[in-house]
Structure formats: structure tokens, C-alpha cells
MARBA-3410 file (N, C-alpha, C, O; in Angstrom, 1 decimal):
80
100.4,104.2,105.9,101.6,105.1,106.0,101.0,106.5,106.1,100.3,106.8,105.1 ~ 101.3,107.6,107.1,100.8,108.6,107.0,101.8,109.6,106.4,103.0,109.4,106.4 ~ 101.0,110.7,105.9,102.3,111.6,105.2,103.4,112.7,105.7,104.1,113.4,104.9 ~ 103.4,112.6,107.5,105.3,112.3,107.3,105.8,111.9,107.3,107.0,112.4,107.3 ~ 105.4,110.3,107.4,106.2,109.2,107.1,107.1,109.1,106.0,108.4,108.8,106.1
106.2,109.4,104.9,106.5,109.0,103.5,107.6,110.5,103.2,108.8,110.4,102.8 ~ 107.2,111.4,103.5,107.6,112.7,103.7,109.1,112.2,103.8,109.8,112.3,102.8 ~ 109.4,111.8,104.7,110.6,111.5,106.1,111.2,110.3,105.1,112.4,110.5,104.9 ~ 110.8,109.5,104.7,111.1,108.5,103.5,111.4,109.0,102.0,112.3,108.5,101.4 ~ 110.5,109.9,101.6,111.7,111.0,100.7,112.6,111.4,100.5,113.2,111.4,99.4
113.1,112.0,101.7,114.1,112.6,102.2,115.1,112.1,102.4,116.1,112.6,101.8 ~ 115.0,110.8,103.4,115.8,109.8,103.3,116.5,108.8,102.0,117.7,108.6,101.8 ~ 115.5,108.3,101.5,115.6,107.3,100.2,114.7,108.0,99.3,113.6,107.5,98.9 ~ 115.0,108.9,99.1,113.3,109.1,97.6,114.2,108.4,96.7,113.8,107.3,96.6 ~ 115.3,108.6,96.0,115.7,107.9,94.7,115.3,106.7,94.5,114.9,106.3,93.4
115.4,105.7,95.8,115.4,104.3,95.8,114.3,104.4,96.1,114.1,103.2,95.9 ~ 112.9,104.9,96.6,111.9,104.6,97.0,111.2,105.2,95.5,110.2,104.4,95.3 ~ 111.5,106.3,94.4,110.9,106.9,93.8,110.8,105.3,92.4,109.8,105.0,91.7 ~ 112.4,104.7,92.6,112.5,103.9,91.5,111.6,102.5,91.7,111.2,101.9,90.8 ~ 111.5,102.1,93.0,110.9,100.9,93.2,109.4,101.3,93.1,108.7,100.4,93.4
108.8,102.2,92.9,107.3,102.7,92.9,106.8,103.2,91.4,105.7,103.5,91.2 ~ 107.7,103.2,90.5,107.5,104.5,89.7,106.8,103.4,88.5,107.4,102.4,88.1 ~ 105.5,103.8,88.0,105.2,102.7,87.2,105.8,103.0,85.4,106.1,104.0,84.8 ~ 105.7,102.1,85.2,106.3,101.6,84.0,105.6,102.8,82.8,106.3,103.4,82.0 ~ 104.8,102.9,82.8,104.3,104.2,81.6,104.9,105.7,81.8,105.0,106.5,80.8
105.2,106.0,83.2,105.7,107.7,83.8,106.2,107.7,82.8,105.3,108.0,82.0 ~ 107.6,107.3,82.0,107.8,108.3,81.2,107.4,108.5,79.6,108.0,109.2,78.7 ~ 106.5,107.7,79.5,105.9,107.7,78.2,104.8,108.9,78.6,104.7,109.9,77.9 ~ 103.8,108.8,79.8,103.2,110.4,80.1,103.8,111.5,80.2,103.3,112.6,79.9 ~ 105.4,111.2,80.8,105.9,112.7,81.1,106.2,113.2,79.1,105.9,114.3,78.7
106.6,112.5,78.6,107.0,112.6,77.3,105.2,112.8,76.7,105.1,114.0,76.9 ~ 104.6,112.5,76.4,103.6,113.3,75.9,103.0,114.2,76.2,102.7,115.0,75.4 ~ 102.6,114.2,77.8,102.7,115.7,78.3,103.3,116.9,77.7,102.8,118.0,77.4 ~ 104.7,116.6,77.6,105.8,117.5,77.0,105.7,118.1,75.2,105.7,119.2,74.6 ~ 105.6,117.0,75.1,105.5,117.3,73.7,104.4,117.5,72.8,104.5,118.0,71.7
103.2,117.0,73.3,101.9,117.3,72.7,101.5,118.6,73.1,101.1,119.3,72.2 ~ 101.5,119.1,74.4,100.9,120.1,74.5,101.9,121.2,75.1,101.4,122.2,75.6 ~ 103.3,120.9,74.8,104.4,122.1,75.0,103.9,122.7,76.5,103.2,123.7,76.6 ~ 104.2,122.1,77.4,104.5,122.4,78.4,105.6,122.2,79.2,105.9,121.1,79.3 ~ 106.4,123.3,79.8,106.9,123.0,81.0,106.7,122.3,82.0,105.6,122.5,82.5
107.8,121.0,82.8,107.5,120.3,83.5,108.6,119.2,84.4,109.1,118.1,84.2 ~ 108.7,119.9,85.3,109.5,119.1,86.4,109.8,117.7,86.1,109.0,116.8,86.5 ~ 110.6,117.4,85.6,110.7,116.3,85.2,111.0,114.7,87.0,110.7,113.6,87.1 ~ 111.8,115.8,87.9,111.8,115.2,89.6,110.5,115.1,90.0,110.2,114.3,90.8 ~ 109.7,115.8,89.6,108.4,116.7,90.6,107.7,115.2,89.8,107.4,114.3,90.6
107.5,114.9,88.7,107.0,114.5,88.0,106.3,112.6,88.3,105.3,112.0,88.4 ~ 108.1,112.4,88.4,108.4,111.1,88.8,108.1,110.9,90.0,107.6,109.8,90.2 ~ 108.3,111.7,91.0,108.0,111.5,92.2,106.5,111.6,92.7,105.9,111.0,93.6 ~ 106.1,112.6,91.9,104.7,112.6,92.5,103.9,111.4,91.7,102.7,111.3,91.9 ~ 104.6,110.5,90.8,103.9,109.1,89.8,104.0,108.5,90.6,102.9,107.8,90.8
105.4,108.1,91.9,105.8,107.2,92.5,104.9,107.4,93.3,103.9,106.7,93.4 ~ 105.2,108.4,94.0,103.8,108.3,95.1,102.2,107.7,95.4,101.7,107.0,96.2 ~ 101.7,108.3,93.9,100.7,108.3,94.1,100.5,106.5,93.9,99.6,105.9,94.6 ~ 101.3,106.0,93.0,101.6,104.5,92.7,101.4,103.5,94.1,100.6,102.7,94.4 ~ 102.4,104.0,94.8,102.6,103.4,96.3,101.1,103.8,96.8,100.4,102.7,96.9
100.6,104.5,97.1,99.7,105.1,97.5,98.2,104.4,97.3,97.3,104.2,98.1 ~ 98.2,104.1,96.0,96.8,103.8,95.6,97.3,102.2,95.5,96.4,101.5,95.0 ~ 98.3,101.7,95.7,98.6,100.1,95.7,98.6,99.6,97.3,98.5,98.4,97.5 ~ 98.9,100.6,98.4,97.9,100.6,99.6,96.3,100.6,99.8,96.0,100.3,101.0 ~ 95.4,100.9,99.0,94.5,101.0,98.9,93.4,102.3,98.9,92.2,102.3,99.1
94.2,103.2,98.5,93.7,104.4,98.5,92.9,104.4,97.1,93.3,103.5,96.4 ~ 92.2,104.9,96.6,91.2,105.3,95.5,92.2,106.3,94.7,92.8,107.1,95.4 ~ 92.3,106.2,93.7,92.9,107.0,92.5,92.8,108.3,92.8,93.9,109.0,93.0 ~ 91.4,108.9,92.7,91.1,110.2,93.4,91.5,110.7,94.4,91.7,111.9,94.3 ~ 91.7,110.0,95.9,92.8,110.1,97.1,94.0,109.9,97.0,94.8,110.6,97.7
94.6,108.9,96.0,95.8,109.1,95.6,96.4,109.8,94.8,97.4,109.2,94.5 ~ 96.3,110.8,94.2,96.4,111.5,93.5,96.4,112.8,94.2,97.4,113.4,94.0 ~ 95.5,113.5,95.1,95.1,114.3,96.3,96.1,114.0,97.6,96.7,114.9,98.2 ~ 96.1,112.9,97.8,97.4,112.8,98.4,99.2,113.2,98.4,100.1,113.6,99.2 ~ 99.2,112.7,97.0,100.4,112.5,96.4,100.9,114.0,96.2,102.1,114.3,96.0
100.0,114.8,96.2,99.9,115.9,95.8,100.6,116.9,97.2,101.5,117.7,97.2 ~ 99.9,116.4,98.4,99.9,116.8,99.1,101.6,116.9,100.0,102.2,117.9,100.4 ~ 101.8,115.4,99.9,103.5,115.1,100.3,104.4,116.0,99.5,105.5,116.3,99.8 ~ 103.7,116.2,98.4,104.9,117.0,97.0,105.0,118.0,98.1,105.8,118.0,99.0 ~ 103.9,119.3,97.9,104.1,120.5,99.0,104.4,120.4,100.5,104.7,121.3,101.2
104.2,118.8,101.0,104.9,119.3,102.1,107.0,119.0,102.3,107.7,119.4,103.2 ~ 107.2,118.2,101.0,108.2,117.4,100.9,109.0,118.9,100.6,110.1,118.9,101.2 ~ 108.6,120.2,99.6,109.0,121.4,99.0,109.0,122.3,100.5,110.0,123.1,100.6 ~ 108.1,122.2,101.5,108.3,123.0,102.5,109.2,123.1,103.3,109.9,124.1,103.5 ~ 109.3,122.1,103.8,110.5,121.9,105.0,112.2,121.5,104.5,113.1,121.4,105.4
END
């Protein structure tokens, strides 16, 4: 899947694409993120960019690409 696909699949379904991808720990990380080290933090941006990268690297992408990726759809998903 290339990323305006997914982009364009965002847009369209992210809720339902965000919830069928989103792994089962997000919000035990978004929740310690938060509270251990008092940070501000998108809690949308958050989930979505979990979902992503989830879908992403269960295509076969490397953790490190998926994560660099995932990253990537966020800013283009925020552009347009």
C-alpha cells in the first residue's frame, strides 16, 4: 500500500481503519507517556500514528520503516 493510499484511507475510514489496526497496549503507552514524564500529547495523532505503523509493519515493513513511515502519512494526512 503506498502512502496515498492509506492517506486517502484515512480520510475516508480512519476511525474504522484506526480501530481495526490499533494494537492492544496504545493505550497503556499513551497513558504512561502521559503520566510518567508529563507530557503533552495528541491523544488522535497518537492512536493513529500506533494504527499505522501496526498495519504497516504487519505488511512487512521493519519497525524502523514503520515507524518512519507512519510518521510520514501523519504529516501528509495534516497537509492536505
Amino acid at each position: 500500500m503506498n502512502r496515498d493510499d492509506l492517506v486517502e484511507q484515512l480520510r475516508n475510514r480512519g476511525s474504522d481503519l484506526i480501530r481495526r489496526n490499533l494494537p492492544r497496549d496504545a493505550r497503556d503507552k499513551l497513558d504512561a507517556l502521559i503520566s510518567d514524564r508529563h507530557y503533552e500529547v495528541d491523544t488522535q495523532a497518537f492512536m493513529t500514528f500506533s494504527s499505522v505503523r501496526a498495519l504497516l509493519h504487519e505488511g512487512g515493513m521493519s519497525i524502523c520503516e514503520s515507524d518512519r513511515e507512519a510518521a510520514q502519512v501523519l504529516a501528509h494526512l495534516n497537509r492536505r
